[in-house]
N, C-alpha and C positions, 0 to 999 in steps of 0.2 A: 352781377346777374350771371348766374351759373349758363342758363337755358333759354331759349325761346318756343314757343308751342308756333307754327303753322302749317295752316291749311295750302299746300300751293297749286295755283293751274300750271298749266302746259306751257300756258302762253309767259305765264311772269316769273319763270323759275329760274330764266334766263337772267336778268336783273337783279332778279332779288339773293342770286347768288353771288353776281359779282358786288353786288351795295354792302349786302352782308357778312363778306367771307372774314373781316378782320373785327366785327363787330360780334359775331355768335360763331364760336368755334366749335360750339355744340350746338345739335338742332333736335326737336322732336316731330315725329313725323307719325304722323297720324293715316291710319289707315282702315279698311275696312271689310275686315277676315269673316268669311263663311265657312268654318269647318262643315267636312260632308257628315250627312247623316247617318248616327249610329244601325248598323243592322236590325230589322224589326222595330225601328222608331221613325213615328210620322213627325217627331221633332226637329226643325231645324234652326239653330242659335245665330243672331249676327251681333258680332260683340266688335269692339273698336278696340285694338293694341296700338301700343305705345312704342315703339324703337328708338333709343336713342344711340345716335349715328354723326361720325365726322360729319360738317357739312360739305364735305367736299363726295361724301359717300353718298349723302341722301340726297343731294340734288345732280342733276345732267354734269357729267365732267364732261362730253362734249354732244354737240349739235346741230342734227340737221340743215343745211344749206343748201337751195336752189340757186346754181349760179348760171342765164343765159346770156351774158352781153361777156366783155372782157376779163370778168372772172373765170372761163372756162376755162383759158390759157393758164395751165398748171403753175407754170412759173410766176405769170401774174398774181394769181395767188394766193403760194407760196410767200412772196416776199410782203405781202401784207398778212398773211395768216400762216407762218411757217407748221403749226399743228395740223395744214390741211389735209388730208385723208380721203380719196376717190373712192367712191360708192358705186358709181357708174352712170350712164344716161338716164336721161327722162321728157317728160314730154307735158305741154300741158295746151287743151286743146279751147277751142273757140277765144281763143288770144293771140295777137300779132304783136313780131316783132314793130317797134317802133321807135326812131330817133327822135322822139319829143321832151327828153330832160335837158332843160337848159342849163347849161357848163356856164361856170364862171369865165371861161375863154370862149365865151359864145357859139358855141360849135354845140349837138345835139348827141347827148348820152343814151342808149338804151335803155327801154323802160318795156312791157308788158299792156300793149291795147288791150282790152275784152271788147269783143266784137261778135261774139253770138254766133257766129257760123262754125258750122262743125268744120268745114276744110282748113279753118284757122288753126296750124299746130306749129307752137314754137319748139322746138328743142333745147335741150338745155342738161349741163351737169349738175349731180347730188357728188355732194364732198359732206364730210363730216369734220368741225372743227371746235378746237379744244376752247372749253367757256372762257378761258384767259385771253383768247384772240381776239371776242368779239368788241370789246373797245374798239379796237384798231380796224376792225370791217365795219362798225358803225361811223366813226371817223370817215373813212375813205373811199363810205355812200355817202359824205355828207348828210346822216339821217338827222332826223324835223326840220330840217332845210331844202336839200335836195331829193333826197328818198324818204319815205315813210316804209317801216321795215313790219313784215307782214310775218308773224311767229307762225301761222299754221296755214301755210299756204298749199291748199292740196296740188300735185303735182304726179304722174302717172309713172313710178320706175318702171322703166323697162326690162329690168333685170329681175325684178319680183313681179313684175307683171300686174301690180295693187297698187289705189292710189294712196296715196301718205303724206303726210301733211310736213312743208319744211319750211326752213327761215326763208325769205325773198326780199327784195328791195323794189318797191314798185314808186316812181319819180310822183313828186308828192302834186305838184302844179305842173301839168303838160302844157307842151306848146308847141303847136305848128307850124312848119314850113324853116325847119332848122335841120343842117346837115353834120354829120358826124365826120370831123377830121381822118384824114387818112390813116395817119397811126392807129386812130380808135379803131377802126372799120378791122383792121389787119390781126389788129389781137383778138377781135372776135373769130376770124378766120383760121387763124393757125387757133383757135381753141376748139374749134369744129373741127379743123382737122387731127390735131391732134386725137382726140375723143372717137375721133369715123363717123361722124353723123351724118355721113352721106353724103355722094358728090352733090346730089341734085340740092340737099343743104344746104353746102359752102357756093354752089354757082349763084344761088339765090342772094345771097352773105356780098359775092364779092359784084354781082351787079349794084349794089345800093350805091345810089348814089353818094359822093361823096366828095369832101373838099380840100386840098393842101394846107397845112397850117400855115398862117402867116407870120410865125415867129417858129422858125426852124428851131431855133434853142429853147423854146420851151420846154421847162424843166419835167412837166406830164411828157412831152415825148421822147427826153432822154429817157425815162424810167418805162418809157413804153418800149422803146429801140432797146434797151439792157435785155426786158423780156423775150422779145423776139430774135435776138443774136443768141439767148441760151435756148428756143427752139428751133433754133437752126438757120434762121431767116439773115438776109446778109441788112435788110431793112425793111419798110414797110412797102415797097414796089413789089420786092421779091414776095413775100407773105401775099400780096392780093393776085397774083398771077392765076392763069387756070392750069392746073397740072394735067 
């Protein structure tokens, strides 16, 4: 089979380029061109062309990501998605932060409440990452398990100042009255900080409640400690402090 013909959305371009990348090395991409109207003609043509294109050309080489829990912390990541790429802040409104994802170490992951009230603004970073990453950020949401990963998640850049739709991980089954280990709490902190999202941000960040892990060698909090030792932090005490 020389070629494949499809149609793709927004949302499945992401999949359907890593599914297919060693299966159709050629793609055809269907599109749908309006040339402008000839001078003194009430004639307008819309005809459909054909391009045939790498499929590494015609589809997204990289994508959109909303990251607000400890994905912010660059270092964090980086070492799960070394293609990562800052785009800069953002924001997304009538939703709170919330520790309602339950961890397989029992402790409470960041997720995205919607809760309808306009004072509700989470903040959060846009990274751009390379489609070869996204295995390894779907892994490391735990997604159809842990996260359900949301391809068009609108979200507010602050930098363009327009809302734009980007990848997100929203915790698929919430659950209440669970607290987020300290480590966890600290990499969200040094990634607010990091980024400048504002004191009154991180003072909100570093009040939440939270809890000491009960197995200090816990292998999430070596790789949690690694991150915060390369943004500077001597540990996760140091990282929650108020500056």
């Amino acid at each position: 089979m020389i070629g494949a013909v499809f149609r793709v959305s927004f949302a499945s371009r992401i999949d359907l380029a890593f599914k297919n990348r060693h299966r159709f090395p050629w793609i055809l991409v269907f599109t749908d061109h309006r040339p402008a109207r000839a001078a003194g003609s009430n004639a307008s043509r819309s005809l459909w062309t054909c391009r045939k294109r790498r499929l590494s050309e015609a589809l997204m080489k990289t994508v959109p990501y909303f990251a607000y829990g400890s994905n912010m912390l660059t270092a964090r990541l980086a070492a799960r998605c070394p293609s990562a790429r800052l785009i800069g802040p953002a924001e997304v409104s009538r939703h709170r932060l919330a520790f309602s994802k339950r961890s397989h170490d029992g402790s409470g992951k960041a997720t995205l409440a919607a809760s309808g009230a306009e004072h509700d603004v989470t903040l959060g970073i846009l990274f751009e990452i390379g489609i070869e990453d996204m295995p390894a950020l779907d892994e490391a949401e735990e997604r159809g398990t842990g996260y359900d990963r949301f391809d068009a998640f609108d979200v507010h850049c602050m930098t363009r100042g327009e809302i734009v739709p980007h990848i997100t991980y929203l915790a698929r089954a919430p659950v209440t009255g669970l607290l987020p280990y300290d480590w966890y709490l600290a990499l969200i902190v040094a990634g607010a900080r990091e980024h400048e999202l504002g004191e009154t941000y991180v003072k909100a960040l570093i009040d939440t409640p939270c809890a000491p892990d009960p197995q200090p060698d816990r292998p999430g909090r070596r790789i949690a400690l690694a991150a915060l030792n390369e943004a500077g932090y001597a540990d996760e005490a140091d990282a929650l402090k108020s500056r």
